[in-house]
Backbone bond lengths (Angstrom), bond angles and torsions (degrees), N, CA, C in turn:
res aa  C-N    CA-C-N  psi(-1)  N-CA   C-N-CA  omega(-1)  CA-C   N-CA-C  phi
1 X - - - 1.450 - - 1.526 109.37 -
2 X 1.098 107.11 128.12 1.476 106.70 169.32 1.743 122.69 -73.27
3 X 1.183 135.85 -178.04 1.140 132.04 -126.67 1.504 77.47 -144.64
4 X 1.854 121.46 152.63 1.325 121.52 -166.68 1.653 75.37 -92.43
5 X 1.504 106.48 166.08 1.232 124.82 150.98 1.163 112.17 -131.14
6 X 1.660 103.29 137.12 1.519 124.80 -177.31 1.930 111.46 -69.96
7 X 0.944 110.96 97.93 2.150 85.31 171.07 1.231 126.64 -83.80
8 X 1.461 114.09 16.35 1.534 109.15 158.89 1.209 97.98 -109.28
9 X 1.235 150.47 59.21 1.712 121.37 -173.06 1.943 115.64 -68.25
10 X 1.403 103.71 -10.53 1.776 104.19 174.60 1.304 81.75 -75.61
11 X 1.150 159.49 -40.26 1.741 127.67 -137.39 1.721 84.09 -98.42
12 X 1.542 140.43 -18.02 1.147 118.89 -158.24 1.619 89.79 -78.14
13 X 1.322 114.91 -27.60 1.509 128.89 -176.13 1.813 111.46 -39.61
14 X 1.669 87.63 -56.27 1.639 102.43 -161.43 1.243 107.59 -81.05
15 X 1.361 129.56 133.74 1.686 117.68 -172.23 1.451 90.04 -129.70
16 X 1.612 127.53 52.25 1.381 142.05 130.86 1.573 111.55 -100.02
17 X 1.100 112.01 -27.95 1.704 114.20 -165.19 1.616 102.09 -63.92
18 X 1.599 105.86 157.01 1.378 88.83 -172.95 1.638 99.10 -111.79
19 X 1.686 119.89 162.25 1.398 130.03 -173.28 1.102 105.44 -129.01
20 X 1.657 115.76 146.43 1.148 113.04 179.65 1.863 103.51 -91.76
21 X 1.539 107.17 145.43 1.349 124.95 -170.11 1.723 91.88 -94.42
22 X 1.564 105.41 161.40 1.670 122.48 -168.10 1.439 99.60 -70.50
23 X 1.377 124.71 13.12 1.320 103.75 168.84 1.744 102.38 -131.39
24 X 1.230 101.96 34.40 1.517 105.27 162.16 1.629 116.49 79.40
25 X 1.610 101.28 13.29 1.907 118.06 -161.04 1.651 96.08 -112.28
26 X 1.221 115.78 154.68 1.186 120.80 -149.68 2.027 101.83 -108.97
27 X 0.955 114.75 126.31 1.812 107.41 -162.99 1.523 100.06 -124.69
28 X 1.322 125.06 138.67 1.677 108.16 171.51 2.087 96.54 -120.91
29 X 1.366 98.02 135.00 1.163 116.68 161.34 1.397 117.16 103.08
30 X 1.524 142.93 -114.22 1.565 149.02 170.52 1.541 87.73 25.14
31 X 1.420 130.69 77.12 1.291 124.51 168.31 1.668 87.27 -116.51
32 X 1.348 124.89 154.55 1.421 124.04 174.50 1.704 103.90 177.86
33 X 1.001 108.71 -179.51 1.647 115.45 162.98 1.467 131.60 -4.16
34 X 1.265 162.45 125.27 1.432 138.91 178.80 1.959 125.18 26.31
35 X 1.392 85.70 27.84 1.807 92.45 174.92 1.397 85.65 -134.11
36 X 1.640 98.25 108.04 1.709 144.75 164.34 1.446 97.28 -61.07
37 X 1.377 133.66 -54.59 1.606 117.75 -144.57 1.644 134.35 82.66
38 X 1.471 86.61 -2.26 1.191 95.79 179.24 1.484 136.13 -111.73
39 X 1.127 96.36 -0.61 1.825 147.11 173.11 1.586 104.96 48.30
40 X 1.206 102.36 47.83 1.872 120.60 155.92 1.653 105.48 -82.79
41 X 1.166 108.37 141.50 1.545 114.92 157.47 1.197 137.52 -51.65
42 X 1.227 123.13 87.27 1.866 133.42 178.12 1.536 117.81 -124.16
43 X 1.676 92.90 -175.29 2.081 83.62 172.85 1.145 110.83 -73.81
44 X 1.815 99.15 135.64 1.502 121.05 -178.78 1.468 110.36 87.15
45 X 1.144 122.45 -3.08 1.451 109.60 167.54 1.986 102.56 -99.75
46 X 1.379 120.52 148.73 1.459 127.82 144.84 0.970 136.02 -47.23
47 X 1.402 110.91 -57.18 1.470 118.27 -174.28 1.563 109.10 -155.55
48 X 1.393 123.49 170.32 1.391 128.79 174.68 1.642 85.99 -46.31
49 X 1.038 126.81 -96.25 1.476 121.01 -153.24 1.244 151.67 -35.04
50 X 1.845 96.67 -12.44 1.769 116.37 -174.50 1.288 89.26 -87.58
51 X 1.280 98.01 168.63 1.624 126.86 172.69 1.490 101.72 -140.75
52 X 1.266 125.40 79.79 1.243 103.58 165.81 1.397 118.82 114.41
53 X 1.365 134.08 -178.27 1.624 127.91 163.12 1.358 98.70 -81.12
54 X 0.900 104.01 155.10 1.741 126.70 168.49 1.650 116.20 32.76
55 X 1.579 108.15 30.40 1.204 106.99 -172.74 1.628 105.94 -99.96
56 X 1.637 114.82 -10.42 1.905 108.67 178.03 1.314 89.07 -135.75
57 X 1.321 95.65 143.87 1.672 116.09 -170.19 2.225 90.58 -91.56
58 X 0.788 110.32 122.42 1.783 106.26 -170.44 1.534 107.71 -69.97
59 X 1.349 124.56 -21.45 1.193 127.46 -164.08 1.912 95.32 -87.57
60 X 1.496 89.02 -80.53 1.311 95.85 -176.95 2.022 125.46 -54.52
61 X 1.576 99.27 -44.22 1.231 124.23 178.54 1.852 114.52 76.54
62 X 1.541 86.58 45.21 1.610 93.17 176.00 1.258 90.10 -119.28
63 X 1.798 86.71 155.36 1.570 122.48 -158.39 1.287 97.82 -89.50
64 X 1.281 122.78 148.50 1.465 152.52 162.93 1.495 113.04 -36.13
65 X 1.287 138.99 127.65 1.482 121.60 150.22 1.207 130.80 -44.05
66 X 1.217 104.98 150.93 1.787 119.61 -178.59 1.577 95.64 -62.94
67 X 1.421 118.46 157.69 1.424 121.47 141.68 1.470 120.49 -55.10
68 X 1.435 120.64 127.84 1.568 112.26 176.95 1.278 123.12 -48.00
69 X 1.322 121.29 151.91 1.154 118.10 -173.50 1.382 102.97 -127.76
70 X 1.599 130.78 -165.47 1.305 123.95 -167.14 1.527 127.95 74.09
71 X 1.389 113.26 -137.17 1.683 112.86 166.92 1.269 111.48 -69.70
72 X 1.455 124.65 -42.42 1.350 123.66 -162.13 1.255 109.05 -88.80
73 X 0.854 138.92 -3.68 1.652 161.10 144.69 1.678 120.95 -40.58
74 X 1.902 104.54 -76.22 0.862 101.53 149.94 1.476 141.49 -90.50
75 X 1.030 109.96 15.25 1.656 105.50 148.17 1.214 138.39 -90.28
76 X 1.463 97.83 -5.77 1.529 99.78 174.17 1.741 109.66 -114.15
77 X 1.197 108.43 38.77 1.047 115.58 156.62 1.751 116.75 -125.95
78 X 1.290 122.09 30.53 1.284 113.80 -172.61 1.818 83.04 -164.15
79 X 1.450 115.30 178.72 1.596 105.30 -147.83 2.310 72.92 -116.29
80 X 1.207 106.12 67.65 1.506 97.65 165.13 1.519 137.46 -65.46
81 X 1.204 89.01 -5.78 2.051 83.02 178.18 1.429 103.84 -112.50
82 X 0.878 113.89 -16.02 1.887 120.77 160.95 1.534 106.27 -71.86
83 X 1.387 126.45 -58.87 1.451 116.89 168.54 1.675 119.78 -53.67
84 X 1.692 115.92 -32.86 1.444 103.62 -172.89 1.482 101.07 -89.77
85 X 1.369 120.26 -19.32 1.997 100.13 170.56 1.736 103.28 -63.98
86 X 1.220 116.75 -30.31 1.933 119.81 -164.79 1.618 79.64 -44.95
87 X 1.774 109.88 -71.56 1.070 130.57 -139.93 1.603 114.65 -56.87
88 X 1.672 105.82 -44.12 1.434 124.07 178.15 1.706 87.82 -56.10
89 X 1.327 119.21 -78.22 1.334 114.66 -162.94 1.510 134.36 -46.72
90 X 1.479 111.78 -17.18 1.070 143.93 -175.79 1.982 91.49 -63.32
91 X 1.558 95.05 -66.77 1.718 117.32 -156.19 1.600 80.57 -75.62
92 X 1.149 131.40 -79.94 1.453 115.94 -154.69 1.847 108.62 -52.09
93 X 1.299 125.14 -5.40 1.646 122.60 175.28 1.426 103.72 -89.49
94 X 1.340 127.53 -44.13 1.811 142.20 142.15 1.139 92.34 -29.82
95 X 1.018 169.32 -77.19 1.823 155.20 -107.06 1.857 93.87 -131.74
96 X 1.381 129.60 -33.54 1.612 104.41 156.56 1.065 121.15 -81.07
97 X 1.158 139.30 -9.93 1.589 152.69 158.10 1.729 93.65 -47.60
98 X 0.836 126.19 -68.05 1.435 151.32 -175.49 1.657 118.81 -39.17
99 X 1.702 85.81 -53.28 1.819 106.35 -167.73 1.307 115.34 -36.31
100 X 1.395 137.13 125.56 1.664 111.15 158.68 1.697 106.44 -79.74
101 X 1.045 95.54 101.73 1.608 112.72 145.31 1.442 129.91 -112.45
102 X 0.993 103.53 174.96 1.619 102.72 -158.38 1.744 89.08 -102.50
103 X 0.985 102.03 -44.17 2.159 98.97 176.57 1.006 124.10 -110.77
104 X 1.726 125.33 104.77 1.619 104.07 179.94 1.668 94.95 -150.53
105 X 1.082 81.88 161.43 1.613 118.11 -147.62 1.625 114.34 -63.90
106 X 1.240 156.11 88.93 1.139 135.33 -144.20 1.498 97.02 -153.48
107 X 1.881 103.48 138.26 2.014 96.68 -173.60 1.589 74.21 -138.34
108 X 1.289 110.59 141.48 1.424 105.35 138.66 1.493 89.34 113.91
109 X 1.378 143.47 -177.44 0.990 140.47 -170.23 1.874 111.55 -71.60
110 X 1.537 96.16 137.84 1.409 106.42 -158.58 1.639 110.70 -62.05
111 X 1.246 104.74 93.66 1.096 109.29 172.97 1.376 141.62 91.02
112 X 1.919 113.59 -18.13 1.565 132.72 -174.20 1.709 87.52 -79.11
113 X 1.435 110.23 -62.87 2.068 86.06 -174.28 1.250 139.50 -75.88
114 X 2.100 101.59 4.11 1.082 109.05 161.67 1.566 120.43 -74.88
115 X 0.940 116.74 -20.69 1.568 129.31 -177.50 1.539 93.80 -105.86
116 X 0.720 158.73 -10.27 1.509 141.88 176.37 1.607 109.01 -93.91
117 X 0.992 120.66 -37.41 1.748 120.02 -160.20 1.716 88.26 -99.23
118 X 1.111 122.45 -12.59 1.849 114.66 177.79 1.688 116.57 -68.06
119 X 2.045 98.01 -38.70 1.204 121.09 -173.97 1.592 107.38 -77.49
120 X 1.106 115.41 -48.36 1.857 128.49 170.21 1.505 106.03 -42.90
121 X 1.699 124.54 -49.79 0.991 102.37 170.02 1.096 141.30 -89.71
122 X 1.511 117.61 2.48 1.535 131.62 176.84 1.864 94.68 -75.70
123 X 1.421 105.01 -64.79 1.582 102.61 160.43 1.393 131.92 -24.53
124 X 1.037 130.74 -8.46 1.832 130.99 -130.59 1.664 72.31 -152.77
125 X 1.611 134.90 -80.24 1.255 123.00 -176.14 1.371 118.39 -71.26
126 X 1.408 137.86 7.70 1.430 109.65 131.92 0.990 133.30 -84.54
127 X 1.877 119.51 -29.19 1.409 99.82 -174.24 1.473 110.32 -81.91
128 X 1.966 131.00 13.07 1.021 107.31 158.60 1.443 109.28 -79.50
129 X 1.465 133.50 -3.83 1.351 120.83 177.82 1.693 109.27 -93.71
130 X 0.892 132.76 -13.19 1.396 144.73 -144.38 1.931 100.53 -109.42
131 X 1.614 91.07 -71.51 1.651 116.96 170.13 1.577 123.80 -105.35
132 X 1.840 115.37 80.65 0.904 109.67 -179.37 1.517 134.86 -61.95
133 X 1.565 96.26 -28.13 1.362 109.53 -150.99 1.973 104.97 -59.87
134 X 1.676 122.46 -19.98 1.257 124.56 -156.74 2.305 82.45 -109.88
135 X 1.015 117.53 32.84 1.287 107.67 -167.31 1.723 111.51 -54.73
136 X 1.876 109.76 -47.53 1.153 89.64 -175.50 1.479 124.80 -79.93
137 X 1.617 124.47 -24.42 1.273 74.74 158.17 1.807 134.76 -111.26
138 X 1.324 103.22 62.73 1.191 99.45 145.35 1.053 130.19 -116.50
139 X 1.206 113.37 -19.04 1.681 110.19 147.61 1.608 121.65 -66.54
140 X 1.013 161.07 -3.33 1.284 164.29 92.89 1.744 115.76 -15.29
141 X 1.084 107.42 -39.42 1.570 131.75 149.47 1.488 98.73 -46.30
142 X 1.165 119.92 -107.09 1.274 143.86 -167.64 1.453 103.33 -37.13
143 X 0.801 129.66 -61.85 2.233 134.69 166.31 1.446 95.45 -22.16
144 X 1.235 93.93 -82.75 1.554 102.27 -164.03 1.754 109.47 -52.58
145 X 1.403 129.72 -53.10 1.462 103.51 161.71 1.516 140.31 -65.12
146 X 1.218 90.96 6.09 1.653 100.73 -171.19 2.047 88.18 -101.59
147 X 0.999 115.92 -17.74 1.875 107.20 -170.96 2.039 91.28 -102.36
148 X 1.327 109.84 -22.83 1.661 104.80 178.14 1.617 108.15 -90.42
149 X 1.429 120.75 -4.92 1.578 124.76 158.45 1.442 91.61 -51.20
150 X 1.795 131.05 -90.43 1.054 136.30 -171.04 1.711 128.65 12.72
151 X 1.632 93.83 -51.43 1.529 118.07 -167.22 1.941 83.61 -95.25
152 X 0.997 124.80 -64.50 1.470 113.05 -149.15 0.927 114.22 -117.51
153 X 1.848 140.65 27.78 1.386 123.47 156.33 1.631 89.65 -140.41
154 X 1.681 118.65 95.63 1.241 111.27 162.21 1.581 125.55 44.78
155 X 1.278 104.37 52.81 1.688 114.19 -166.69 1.149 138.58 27.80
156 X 1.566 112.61 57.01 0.992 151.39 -133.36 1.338 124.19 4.36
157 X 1.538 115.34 85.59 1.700 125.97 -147.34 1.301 122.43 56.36
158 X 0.907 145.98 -1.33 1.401 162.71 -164.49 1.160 112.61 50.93
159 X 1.924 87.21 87.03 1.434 108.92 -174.08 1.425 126.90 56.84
160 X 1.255 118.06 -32.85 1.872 100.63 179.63 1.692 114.12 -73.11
161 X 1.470 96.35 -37.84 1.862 91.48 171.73 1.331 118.88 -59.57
162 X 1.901 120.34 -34.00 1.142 141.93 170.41 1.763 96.97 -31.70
163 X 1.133 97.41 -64.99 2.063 107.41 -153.54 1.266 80.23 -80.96
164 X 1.278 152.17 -83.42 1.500 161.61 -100.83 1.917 75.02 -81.39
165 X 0.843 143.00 -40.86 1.691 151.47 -136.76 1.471 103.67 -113.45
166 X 1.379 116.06 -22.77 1.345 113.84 -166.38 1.497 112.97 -81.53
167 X 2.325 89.92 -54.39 1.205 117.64 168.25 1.387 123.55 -61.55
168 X 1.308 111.01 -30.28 1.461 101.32 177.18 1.931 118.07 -78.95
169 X 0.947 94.32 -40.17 1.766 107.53 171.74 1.667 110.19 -52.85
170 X 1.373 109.06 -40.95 1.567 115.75 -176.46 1.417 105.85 -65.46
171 X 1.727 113.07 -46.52 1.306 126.06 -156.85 1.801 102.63 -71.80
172 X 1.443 103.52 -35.57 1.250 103.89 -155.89 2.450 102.28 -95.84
173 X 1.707 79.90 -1.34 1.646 95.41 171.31 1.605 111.64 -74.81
174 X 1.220 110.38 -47.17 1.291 137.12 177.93 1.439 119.38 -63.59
175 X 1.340 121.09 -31.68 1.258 136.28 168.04 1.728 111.21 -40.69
176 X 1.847 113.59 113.82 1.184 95.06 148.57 1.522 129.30 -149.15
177 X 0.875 114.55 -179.56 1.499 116.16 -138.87 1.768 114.83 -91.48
178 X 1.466 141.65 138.92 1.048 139.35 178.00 1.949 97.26 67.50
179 X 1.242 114.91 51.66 1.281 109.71 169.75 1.543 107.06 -96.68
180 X 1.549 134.19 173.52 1.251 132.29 -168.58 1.390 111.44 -96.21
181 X 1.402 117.84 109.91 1.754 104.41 -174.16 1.570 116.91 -40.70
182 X 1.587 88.26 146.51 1.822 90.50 -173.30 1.579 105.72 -100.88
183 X 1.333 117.92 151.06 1.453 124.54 -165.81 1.345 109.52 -69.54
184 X 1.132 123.78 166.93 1.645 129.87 -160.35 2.067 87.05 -84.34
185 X 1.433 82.63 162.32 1.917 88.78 149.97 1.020 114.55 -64.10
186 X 1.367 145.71 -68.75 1.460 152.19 -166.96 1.523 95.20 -58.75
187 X 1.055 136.60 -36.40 1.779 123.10 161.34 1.295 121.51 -71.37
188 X 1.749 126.95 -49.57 1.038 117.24 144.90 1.473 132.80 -22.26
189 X 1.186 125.53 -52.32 1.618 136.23 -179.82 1.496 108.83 -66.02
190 X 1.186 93.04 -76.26 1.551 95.31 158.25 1.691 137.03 -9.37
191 X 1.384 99.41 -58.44 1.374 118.33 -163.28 1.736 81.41 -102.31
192 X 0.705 145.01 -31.14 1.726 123.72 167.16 1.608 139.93 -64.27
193 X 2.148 85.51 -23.66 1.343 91.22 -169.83 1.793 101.44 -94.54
194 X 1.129 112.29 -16.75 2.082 137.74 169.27 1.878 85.63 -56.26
195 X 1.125 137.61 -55.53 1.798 127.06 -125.40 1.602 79.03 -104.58
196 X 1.270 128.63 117.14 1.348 130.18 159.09 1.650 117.49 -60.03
197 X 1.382 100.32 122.50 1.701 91.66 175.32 1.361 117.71 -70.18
């Protein structure tokens, strides 16, 4: 017997692309293991009609939501709130550099690595929002100018660029990619107060 062949095999790849489900309805994502997209019966599917985990409700037989699309879409495909603390922290260490005050704090050459490592990390938190694909190291990037602020721009803003830089670099280290959206609280709750203990 010969062997089916797929003719999209990139779309089985992409689990944004969208597939059409066995009733001719249009689904984006639940691509995984022995789920074709094509909502025939194989390993890991139930029945002709599923597509996937948790994509047909068996009772009712309604389809799953789309992944969001729009802003919240693409932001949750790239590690954005780890890039916008880099970025905040970046600008608020730029803006005590800036301050007129009458006393501020300065080691190390007057002023070039205070202005250089502020800009690196504003640099560093967009292209983790911009260019995910190189995230860690630019967040590994971003750490390390955010812990050499410390020494050379006014302790590194005094301290809020410090944290804003630490947390965001960690957050956006930690970031990873094509994970399965997680259910709201109000679904969470929901689904706790439904499951008999």
């Amino acid at each position: 017997m010969a062997a089916e062949h797929d003719p999209a095999p990139d779309r089985a790849a992409d689990p944004t692309a969208a597939r059409p489900t066995g009733a001719g309805k249009i689904e984006a994502g639940n691509a995984g293991p022995g789920n074709t997209g094509i909502g025939n019966a194989g390993p890991g599917s139930a029945d002709a009609g599923s597509v996937g985990e948790g994509s047909a409700d068996g009772e009712s037989g309604a389809v799953a939501a789309a992944p969001p699309g729009g802003f919240a879409g693409w932001r949750g495909r790239r590690p954005f709130w780890g890039g916008l603390m880099v970025a905040l922290a970046g600008a608020e260490i730029l803006l005590t550099e800036k301050a007129p005050m009458r006393m501020m704090i300065r080691i190390g050459l007057l002023g070039l690595a205070g202005y250089v490592i502020p800009v690196l990390m504003v640099l560093c938190g967009l292209l983790l929002i911009f260019h995910p694909v190189q995230r860690v190291f630019y967040s590994l990037l971003s750490v390390l100018a955010t812990l050499g602020s410390w020494v050379t721009s006014n302790l590194g803003g005094f301290f809020i660029g410090l944290l804003l830089g630490l947390i965001g670099s960690t957050l956006a280290f930690g970031w990873l990619p094509d994970q399965p959206r997680r259910a709201g609280r109000r679904a969470r709750r929901a689904e706790r107060r439904a499951t008999p203990a």
